[in-house]
TINU-148490 format. One record per residue (C-alpha): y, x, z; residue in three letters. Coordinates in Angstrom, 2 decimals, always signed. Each point is the difference from the previous one (the first is absolute). Example, Ala and Ser with C-alpha at 12.3 -4.5 7.8 and 13.67 -1.06 7.14 Angstrom:
2
      py      px      pz residuo
   -4.50  +12.30   +7.80     ALA
   +3.44   +1.37   -0.66     SER
This chain:
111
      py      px      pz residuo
  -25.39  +26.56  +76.71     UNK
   +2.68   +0.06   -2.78     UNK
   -3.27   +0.70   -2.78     UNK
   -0.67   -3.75   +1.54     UNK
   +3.21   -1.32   -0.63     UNK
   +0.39   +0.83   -3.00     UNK
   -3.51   -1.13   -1.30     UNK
   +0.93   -3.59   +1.72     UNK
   +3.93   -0.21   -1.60     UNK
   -1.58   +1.16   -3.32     UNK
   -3.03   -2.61   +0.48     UNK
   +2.88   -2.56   +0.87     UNK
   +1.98   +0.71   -3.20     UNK
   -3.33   +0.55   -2.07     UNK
   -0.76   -4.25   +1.05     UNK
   +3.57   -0.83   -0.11     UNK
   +0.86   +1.44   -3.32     UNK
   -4.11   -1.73   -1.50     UNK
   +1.17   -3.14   +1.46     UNK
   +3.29   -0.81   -0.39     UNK
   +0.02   -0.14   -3.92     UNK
   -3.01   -2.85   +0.49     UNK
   +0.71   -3.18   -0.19     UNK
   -1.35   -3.67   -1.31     UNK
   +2.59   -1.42   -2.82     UNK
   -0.99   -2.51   -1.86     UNK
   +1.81   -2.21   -2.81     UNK
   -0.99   -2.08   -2.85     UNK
   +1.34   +0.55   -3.49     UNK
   +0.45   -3.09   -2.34     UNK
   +1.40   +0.50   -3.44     UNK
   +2.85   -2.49   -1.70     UNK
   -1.84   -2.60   -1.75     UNK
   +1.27   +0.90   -4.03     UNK
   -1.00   -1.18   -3.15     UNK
   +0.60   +0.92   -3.56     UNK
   +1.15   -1.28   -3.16     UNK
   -0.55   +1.92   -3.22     UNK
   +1.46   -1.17   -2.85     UNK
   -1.78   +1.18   -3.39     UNK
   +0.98   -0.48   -3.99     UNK
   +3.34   -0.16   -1.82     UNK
   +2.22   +0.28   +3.15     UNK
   +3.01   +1.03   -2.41     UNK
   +2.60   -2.81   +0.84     UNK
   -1.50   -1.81   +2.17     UNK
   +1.37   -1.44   +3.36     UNK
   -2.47   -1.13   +2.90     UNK
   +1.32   -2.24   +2.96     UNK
   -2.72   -0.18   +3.07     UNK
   +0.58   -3.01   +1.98     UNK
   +3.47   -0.99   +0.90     UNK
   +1.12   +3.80   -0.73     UNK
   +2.47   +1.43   -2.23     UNK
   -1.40   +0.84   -3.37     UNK
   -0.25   +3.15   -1.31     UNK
   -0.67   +2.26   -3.10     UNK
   -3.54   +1.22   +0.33     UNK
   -0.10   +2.88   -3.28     UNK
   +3.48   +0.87   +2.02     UNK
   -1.30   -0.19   +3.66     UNK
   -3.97   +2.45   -1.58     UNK
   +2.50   +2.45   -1.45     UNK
   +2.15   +0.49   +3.64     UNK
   -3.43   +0.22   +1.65     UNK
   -2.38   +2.02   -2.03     UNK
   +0.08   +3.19   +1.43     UNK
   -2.50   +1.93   -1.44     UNK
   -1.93   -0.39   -3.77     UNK
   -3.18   -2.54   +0.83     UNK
   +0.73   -0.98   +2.56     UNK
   -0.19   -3.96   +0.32     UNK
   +2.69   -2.26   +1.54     UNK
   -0.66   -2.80   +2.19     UNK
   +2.67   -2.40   +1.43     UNK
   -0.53   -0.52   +3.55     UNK
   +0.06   -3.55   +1.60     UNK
   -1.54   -1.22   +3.04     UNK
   -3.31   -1.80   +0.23     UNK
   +0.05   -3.36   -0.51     UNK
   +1.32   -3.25   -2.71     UNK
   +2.17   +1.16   -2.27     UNK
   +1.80   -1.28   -3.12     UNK
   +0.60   +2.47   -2.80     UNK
   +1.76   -1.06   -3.13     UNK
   +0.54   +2.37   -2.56     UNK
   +2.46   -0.25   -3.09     UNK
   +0.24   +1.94   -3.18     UNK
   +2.84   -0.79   -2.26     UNK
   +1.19   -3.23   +1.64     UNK
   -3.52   -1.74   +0.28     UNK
   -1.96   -0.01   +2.86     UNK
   -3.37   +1.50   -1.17     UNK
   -1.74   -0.09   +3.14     UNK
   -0.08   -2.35   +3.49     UNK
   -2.75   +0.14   +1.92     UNK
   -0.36   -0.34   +4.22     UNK
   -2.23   +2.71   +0.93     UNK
   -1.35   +0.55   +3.24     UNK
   -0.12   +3.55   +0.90     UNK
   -2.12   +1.36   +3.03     UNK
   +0.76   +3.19   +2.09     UNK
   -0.63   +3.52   -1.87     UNK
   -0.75   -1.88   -3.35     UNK
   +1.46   +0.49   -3.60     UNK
   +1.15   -2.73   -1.62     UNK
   +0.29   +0.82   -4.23     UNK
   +2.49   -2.31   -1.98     UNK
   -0.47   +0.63   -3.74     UNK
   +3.05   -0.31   -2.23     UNK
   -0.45   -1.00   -3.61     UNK
């Protein structure tokens, strides 16, 4: 009688212990829409305003970033109309409106 018992309590642990890990989860995974700019040529002294943002030193901003030799920078921005105007000694030496889509790169040559 107790060989019985003990076969049952250590069936009923056996199914308890298989079965209570189990389970149905489910979830859906959706990355943050992100483009790139990547600005390429004599960056040296040059300042780059996107859109309505504050400008800023782009040979500057590369050397904060770069954190490893080869390595190439992009700028990231979200997808969609964007004006970048980019000035090099006082004079603006590109404007363009680009329109960027999701998970693209975007290169801006500097003269």
């Amino acid at each position: 009688m107790s060989q019985q018992i003990l076969k049952i309590v250590l069936l009923l642990f056996l199914f308890l212990f298989c079965f209570s890990g189990c389970g149905y989860k489910e979830g859906v995974l959706i990355k943050e829409p992100v483009s790139y700019l990547w600005f390429t040529g004599n960056v040296q002294q040059t300042f780059v305003k996107i859109d309505e943002k504050e400008p800023f030193e782009i040979g500057r901003w590369v050397a904060e970033q770069k954190s490893s030799e080869g390595k190439l920078i992009y700028y990231q921005i979200p997808p969609g109309k964007h004006r970048v105007i980019v000035e090099k000694n006082g004079k603006v030496v590109v404007d363009r409106i680009l329109f960027v889509g999701n998970e693209t790169i975007q290169e801006i040559q500097i003269p």
